[in-house]
C-alpha positions in Angstrom: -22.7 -8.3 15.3 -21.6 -11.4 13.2 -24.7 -11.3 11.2 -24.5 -7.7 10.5 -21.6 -7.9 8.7 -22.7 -10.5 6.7 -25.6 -8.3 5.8 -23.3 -5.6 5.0 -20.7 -7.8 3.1 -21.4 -6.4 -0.5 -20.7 -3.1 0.8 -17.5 -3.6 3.0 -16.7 -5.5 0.3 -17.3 -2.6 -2.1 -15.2 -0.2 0.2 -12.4 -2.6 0.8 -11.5 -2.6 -2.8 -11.7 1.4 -3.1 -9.3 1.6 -0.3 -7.1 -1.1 -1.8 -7.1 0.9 -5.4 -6.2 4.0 -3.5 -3.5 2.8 -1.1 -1.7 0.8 -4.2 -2.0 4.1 -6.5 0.1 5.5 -3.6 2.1 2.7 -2.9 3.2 2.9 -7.3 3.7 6.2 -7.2 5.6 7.4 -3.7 8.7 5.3 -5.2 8.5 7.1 -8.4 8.5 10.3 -6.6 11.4 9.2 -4.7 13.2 8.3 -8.1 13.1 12.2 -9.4 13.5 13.2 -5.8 17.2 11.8 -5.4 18.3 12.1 -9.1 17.6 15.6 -8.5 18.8 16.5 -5.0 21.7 18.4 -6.0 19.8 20.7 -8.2 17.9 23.4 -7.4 16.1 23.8 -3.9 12.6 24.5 -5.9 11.8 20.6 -7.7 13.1 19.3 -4.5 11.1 21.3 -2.4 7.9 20.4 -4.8 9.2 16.5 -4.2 9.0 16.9 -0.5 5.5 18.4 -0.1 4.2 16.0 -2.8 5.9 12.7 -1.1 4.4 14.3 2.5 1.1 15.1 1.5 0.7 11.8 -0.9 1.8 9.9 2.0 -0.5 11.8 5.2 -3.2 12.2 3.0 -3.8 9.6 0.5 -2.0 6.5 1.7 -1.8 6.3 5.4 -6.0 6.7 5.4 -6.3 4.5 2.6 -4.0 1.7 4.7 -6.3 1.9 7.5 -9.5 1.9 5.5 -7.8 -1.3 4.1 -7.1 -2.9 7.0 -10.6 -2.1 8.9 -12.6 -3.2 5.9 -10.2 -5.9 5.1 -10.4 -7.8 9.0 -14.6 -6.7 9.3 -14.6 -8.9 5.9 -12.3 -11.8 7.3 -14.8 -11.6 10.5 -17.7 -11.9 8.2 -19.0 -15.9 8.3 -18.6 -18.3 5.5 -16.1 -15.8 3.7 -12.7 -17.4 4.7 -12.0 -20.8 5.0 -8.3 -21.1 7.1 -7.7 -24.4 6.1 -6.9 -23.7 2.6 -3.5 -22.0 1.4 -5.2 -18.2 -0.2 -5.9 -16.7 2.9 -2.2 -17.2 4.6 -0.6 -15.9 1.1 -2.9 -12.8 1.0 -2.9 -12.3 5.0 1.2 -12.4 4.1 1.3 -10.3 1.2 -1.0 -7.5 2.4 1.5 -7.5 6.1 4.6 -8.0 3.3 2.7 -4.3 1.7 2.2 -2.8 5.1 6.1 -3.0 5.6 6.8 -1.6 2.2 4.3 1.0 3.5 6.2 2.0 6.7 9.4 1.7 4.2 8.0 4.5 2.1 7.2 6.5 5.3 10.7 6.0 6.7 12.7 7.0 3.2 10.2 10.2 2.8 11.7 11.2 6.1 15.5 10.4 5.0 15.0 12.2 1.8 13.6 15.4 3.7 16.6 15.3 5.6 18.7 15.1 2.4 19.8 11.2 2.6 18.8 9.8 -0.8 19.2 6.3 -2.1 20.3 6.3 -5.5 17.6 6.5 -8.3 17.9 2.8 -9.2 17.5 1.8 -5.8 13.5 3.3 -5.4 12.9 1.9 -9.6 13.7 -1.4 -8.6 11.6 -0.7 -5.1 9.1 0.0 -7.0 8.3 -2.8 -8.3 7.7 -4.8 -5.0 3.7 -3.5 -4.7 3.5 -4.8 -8.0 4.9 -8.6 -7.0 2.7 -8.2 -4.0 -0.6 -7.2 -5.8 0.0 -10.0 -8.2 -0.1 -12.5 -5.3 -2.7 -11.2 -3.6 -5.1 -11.1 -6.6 -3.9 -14.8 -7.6 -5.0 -15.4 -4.3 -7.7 -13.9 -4.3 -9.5 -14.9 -7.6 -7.6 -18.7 -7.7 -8.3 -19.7 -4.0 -5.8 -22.4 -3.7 
């Protein structure tokens, strides 16, 4: 099975990064929602009612699939011979970054629920939330491309 994957490594490869562009689309955007969700929560019942089906079906749909895909494609890679080399410092950073992004993840889940159930954060709470994919993305890539 080991050499399969290394015949299929350009593709997994391939696939790995779609699932990575689509799960840190969502992971940029779900905070922003949040943002207009909670500086709008006393308003009207319709933007907030557009907020919560957005933030659901962004997050069902669109990120938790794309986490997996990730993940799968992600470990099928790190299982692929003469890809990672342990003993050198890149793969611990992005092995900790991408479980640092699978937290923020679950953080996103668990705030969609609170704000469904009408317990916001304030607005400048999810802007400067939202900039934790980005930190994370910029290690990860660093990592990635430097291999330190």
């Amino acid at each position: 099975m080991i050499d399969g994957l290394a015949l299929i490594y350009p593709y997994v490869k391939a696939f790995h990064v779609m699932a990575v562009i689509s799960w840190m689309a969502g992971l940029f955007y779900l905070p922003r929602l949040f943002v207009y969700h909670a500086e709008r929560q006393g308003e009207s019942a319709e933007p907030v009612a557009s907020f919560l089906i957005m933030e659901q079906k962004l997050l069902r749909l669109i990120m938790n699939p794309a986490m997996i895909a990730t993940w799968v494609s992600g470990l099928a890679l790190v299982m692929t011979p003469g890809i990672v080399s342990w003993d050198m410092t890149w793969p611990w950073v992005k092995a900790a970054c991408v479980i640092a992004m699978s937290v923020f993840h679950m953080w996103c889940a668990r705030e969609r629920r609170h704000l469904s159930a009408g317990m916001a954060l304030a607005g400048r709470s999810y802007r400067m939330m939202n900039e934790v994919p980005t930190l994370l993305m910029v290690g990860i890539v660093t990592a990635v491309i430097v291999k330190f």
